[in-house]
C-alpha positions in Angstrom: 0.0 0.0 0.0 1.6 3.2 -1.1 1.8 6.1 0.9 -0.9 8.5 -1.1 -3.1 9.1 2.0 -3.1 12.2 4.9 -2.2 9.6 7.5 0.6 9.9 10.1 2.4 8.0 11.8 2.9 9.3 15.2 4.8 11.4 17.1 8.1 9.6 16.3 8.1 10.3 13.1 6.7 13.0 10.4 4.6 13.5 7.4 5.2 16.6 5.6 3.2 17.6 2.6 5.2 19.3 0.1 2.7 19.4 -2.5 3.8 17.2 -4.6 2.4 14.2 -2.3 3.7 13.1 0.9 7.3 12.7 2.8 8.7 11.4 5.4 11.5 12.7 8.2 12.8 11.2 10.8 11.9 11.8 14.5 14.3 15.1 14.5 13.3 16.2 11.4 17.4 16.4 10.1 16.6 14.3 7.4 13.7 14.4 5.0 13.4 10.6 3.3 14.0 11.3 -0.9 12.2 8.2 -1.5 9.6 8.2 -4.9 7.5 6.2 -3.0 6.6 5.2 0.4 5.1 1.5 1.4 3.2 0.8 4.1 3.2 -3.1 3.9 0.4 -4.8 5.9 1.4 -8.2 5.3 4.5 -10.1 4.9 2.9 -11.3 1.2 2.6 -7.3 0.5 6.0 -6.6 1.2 7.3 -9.0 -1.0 5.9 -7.7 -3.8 7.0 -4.6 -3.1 10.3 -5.6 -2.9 10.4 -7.7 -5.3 8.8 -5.2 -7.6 11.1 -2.3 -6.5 14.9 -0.9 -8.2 16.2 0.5 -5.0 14.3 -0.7 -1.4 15.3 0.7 2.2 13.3 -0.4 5.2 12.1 2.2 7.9 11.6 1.3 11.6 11.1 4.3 13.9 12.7 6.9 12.0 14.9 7.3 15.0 18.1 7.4 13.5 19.9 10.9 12.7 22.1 9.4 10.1 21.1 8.2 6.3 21.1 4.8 7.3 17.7 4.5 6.2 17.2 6.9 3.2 16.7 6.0 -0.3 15.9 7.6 -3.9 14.1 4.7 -4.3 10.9 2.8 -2.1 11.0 3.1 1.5 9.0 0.4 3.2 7.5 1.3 6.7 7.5 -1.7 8.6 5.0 -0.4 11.6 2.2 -1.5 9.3 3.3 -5.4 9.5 1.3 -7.8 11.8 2.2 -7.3 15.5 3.9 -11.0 17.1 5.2 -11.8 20.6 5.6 -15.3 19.8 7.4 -17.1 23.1 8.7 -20.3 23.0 9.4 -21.1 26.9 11.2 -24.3 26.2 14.0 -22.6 24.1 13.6 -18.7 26.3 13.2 -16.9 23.2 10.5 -15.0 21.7 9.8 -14.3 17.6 8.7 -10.7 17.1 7.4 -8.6 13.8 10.5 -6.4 13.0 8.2 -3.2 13.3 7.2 -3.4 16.7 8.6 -1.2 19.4 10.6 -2.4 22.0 8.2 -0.9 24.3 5.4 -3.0 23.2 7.4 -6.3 23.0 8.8 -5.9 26.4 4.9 -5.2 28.1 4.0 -8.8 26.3 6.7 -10.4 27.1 6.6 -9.2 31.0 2.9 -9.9 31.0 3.7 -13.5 30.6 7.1 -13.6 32.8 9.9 -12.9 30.7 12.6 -10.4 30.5 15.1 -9.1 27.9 18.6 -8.5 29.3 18.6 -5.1 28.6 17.2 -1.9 26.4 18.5 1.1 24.7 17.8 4.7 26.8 14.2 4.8 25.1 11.6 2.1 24.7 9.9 4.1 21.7 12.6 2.5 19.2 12.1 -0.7 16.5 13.7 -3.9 17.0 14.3 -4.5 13.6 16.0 -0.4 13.7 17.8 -0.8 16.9 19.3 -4.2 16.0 20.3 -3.4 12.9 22.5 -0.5 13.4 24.3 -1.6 17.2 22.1 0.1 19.7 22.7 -0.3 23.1 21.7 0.3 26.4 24.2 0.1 29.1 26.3 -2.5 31.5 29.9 -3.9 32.0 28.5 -7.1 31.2 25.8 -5.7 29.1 26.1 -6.3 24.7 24.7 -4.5 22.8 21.0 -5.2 22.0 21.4 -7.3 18.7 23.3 -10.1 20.6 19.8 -10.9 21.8 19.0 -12.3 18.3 19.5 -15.7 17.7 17.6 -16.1 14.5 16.4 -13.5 11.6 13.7 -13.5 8.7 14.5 -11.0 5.8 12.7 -10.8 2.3 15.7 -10.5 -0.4 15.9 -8.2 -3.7 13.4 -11.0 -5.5 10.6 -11.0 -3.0 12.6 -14.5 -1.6 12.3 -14.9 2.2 15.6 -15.5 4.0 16.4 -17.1 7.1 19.2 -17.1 9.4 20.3 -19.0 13.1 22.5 -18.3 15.3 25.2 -20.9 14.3 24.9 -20.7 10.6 27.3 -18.8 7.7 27.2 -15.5 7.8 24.6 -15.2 10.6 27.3 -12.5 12.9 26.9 -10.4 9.8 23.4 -10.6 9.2 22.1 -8.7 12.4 23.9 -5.8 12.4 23.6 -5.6 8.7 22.1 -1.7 8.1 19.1 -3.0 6.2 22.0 -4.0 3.5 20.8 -7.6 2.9 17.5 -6.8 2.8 13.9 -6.3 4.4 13.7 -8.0 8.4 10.2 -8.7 8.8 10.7 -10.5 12.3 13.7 -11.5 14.6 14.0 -14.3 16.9 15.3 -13.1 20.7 16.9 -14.4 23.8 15.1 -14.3 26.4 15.2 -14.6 30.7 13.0 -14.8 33.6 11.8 -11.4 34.3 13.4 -9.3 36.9 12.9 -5.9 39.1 14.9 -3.2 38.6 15.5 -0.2 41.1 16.9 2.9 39.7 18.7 5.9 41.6 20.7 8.8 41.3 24.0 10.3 42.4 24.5 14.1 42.0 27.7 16.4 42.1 30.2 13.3 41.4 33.1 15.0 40.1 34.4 14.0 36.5 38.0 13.6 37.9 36.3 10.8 39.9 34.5 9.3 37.3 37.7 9.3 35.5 40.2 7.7 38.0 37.1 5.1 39.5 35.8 4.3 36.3 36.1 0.4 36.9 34.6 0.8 40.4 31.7 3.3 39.5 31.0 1.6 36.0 30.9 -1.6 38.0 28.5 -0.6 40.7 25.5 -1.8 39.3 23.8 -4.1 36.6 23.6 -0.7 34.7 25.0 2.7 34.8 25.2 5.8 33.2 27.2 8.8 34.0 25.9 12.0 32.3 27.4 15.4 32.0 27.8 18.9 30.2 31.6 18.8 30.3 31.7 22.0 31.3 31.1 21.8 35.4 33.0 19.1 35.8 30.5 17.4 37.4 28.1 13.9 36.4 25.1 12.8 37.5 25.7 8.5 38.1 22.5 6.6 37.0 22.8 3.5 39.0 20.2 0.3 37.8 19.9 -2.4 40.3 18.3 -5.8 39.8 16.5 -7.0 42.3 18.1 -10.1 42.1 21.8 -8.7 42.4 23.8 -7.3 45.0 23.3 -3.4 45.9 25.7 -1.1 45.0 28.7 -0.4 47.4 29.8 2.8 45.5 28.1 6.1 46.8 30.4 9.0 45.5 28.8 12.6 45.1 25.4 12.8 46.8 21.8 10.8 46.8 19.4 12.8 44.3 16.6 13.9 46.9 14.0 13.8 44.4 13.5 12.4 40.8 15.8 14.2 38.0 16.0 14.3 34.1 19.5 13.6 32.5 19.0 17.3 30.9 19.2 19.8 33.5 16.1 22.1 33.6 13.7 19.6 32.1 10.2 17.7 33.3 11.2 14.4 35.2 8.1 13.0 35.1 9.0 12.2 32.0 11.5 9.8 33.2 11.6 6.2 34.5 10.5 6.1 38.0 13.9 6.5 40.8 14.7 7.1 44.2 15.5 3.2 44.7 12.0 1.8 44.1 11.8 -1.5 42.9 9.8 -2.0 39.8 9.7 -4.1 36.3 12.9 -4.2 34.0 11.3 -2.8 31.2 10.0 0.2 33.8 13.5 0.8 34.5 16.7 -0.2 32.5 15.1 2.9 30.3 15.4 6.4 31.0 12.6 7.4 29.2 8.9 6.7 29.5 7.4 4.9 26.3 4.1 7.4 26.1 6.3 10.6 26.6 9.0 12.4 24.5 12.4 11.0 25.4 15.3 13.1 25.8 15.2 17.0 25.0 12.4 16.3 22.4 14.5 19.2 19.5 17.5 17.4 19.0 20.7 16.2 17.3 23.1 13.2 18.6 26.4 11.6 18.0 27.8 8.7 19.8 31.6 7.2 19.6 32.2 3.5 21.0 36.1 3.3 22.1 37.8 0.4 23.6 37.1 0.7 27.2 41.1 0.8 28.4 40.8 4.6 26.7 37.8 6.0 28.8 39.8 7.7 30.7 41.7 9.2 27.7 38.5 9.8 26.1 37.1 11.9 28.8 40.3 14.1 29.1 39.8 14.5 25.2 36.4 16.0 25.4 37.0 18.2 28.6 39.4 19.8 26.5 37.1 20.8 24.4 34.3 21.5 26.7 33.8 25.2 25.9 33.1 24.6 21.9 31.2 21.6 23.3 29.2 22.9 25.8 27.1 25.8 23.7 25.5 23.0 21.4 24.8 20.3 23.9 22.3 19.2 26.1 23.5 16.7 27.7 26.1 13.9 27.0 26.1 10.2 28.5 28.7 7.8 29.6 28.2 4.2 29.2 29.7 1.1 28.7 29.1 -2.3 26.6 30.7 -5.5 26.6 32.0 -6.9 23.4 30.4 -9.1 20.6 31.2 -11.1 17.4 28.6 -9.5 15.1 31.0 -8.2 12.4 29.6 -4.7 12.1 28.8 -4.5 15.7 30.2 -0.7 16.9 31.3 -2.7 20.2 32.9 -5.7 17.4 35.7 -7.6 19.4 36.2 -5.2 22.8 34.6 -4.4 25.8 33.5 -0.3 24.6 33.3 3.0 26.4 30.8 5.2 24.7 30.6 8.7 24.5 27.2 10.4 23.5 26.2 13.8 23.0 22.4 15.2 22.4 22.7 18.4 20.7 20.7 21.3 20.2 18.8 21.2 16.6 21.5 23.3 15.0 23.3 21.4 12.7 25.4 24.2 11.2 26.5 24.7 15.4 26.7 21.4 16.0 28.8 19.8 12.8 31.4 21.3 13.5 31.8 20.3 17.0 31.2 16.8 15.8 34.4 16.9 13.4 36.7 18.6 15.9 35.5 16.0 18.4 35.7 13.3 15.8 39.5 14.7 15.3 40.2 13.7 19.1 38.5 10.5 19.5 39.4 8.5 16.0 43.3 8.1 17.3 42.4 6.6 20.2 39.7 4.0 18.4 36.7 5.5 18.0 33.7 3.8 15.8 30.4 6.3 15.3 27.2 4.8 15.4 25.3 3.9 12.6 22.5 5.2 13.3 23.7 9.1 14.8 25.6 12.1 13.4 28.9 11.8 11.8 31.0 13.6 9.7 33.9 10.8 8.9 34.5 9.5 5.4 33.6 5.8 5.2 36.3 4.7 4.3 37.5 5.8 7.7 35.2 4.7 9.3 34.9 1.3 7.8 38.6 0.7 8.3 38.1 0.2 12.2 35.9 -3.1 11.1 38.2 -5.8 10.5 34.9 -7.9 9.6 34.4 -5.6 6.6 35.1 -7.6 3.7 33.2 -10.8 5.3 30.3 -8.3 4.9 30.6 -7.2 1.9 31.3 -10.5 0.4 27.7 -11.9 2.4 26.1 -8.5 0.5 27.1 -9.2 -3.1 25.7 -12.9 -2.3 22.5 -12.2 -0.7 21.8 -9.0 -3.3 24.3 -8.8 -6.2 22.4 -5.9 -7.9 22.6 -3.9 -4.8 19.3 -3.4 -4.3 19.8 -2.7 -0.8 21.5 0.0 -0.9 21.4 3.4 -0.6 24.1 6.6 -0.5 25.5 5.8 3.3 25.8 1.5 2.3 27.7 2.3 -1.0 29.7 4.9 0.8 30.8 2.2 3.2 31.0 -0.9 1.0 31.5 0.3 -3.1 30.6 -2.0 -5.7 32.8 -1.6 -8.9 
């Protein structure tokens, strides 16, 4: 089904009528989709004939990413339209879910029926198909990043043929982190656990010197933490994630938050997972952000940079150096940490990752070049940008940091040897002669 209609599709995305018929941004409204047509699939039968019918094919999950991973010249194929699935298997702790569905809406079925996921990204309101398909991450020393979940994949290829893919077989560690390069997800098969409580708290005024010289101990102090900051006070504020199932946290540096807070200073916490210590569900927790609310500042930009987790402390000294040019743009910027994984595009590929991520204000010709000069400080010592945020490196730059590259490439030409998959960010990344 074509996009011809007036209709939305909600507040994480937007339609914009430009009189010639209707497009598409994404959630920030940075990048307007140049797709000549827009699909709206209902059925996994529909979207192969799309596909199959299509020159050039990208698929869209929540529009949340600030990069043109997901933009095309071609057809742009919404996946929200597809069947919602929660489909547990108990026996084997996994669930099959549609591609399109939030992780907010997977993780309220699976809790309902008393299962957990391991982890989730800062926000609930994102795809799974999206999230795992560019390396999105929540936070943890022992926490991957979310696409480690999957253990099996279905994708439609460039003739309408359905694909399948388990954990195990060839090429399956570079077919989940794959950038919508091998072709359309339509569901994904995840790992699952016994669901758990989470309690959530905060600790102010904790000096960046500190989070520096302790970040083992403080990074270590709970199931999940996050450190955010504006660079320019010198100060974070710790986000500490508890499970109820784990020990408490023996770290207390700076001081107990007295009252709920938002990781941008100024702004509405009720908007916010609940804190001060009380116990609650995973998925009502290991977020930040409330699933019916606007995450983060709402206006915004972002940029993240995974680096090997020896050079946090390098990292941090890096950016403090620049915190006045920094500071004007920014929100807020987060500290996290991920453990390492075999998927071959994975940012967090083969090390235990620091990452450093900044929310901007929507003022891309402030902000870009901030991101360069940071980019200029943080490449030496490792750095990989996410897929799916604000970058200004050249691919080939950025590809070279993935020794998994031409493993990929060679799965791509397999899977879709026309390259109908691709778009100006995949070529840029993996050129076809």
């Amino acid at each position: 089904m074509a996009g011809t209609g007036r209709r939305g599709w909600g507040k994480y995305g937007a339609v914009v009528d430009q009189g010639e018929g209707l497009r598409f941004s994404n959630w920030a409204g940075n990048v307007a989709y140049g797709a000549v047509r827009v699909h709206r699939p209902e059925s996994v039968d529909e979207l192969r004939r799309v596909v199959a019918g299509g020159r050039r094919v990208r698929a869209l999950g929540s529009g949340h990413s600030f990069s043109l991973v997901a933009d095309t010249t071609g057809d742009l194929v919404r996946l929200d339209g597809l069947p919602p699935l929660v489909e547990i298997d108990a026996a084997r702790s996994s669930a099959t879910v549609a591609a399109g569905m939030r992780y907010a809406d997977v993780a309220v079925e699976l809790h309902r029926n008393g299962f957990a996921l391991p982890n989730m990204a800062s926000l609930p309101h994102i795809s799974v198909a999206g999230s795992c398909a560019t390396g999105t991450h929540g936070s943890g020393d022992g926490q991957r990043c979310l696409s480690t979940s999957v253990s099996g994949l279905e994708l439609v290829g460039p003739d309408g043929d359905q694909v399948e893919f388990r954990r195990g077989d060839d090429g399956f560690d570079g077919a989940v982190v794959a950038l919508g390069a091998l072709g359309v997800v339509t569901s994904l098969t995840l790992d699952v656990e016994p669901a758990f409580e989470v309690a959530q708290s905060v600790r102010l005024g904790v000096a960046l010197d500190d989070v520096a010289a302790g970040f083992a101990e403080i990074f270590g102090a709970a199931y999940s933490v996050s450190a955010f900051t504006d660079w320019r006070s010198g100060e974070a504020a710790v986000w500490l994630k508890c499970r109820g199932d784990g020990p408490a946290p023996v770290w207390d540096g700076g001081r107990a938050a007295p009252e709920a807070v938002h990781p941008v200073p100024g702004m509405d916490p009720a908007f916010c997972t609940v804190q001060l210590g009380s116990p609650g569900p995973w998925h009502e927790r290991l977020p930040h952000f409330r699933p019916e609310l606007t995450p983060s500042a709402g206006q915004e930009l972002q940029s993240e940079w995974f680096l090997p987790r020896e050079a946090a402390a390098e990292a941090i000294a890096e950016v403090r150096g620049l915190a006045g040019l920094v500071a004007p743009v920014l929100h807020i910027s987060e500290i996290r940490t991920v453990r390492g994984d075999d998927l071959w595009l994975s940012p967090a590929h083969g090390r235990d990752s620091v990452t450093l991520h900044f929310t901007w204000h929507d003022d891309p010709e402030g902000v870009l070049p901030v991101v360069a000069e940071l980019q200029d400080r943080l490449l030496p010592l490792g750095a990989r940008p996410h897929w799916g945020k604000l970058s200004t490196t050249p691919a080939p730059e950025v590809i070279a940091g993935y020794e998994c590259a031409p493993d990929f490439a060679r799965l791509a030409r397999e899977l879709d040897p026309d390259g109908k998959f691709g778009n100006s960010f995949v070529d840029a990344l993996f050129p076809r002669g």
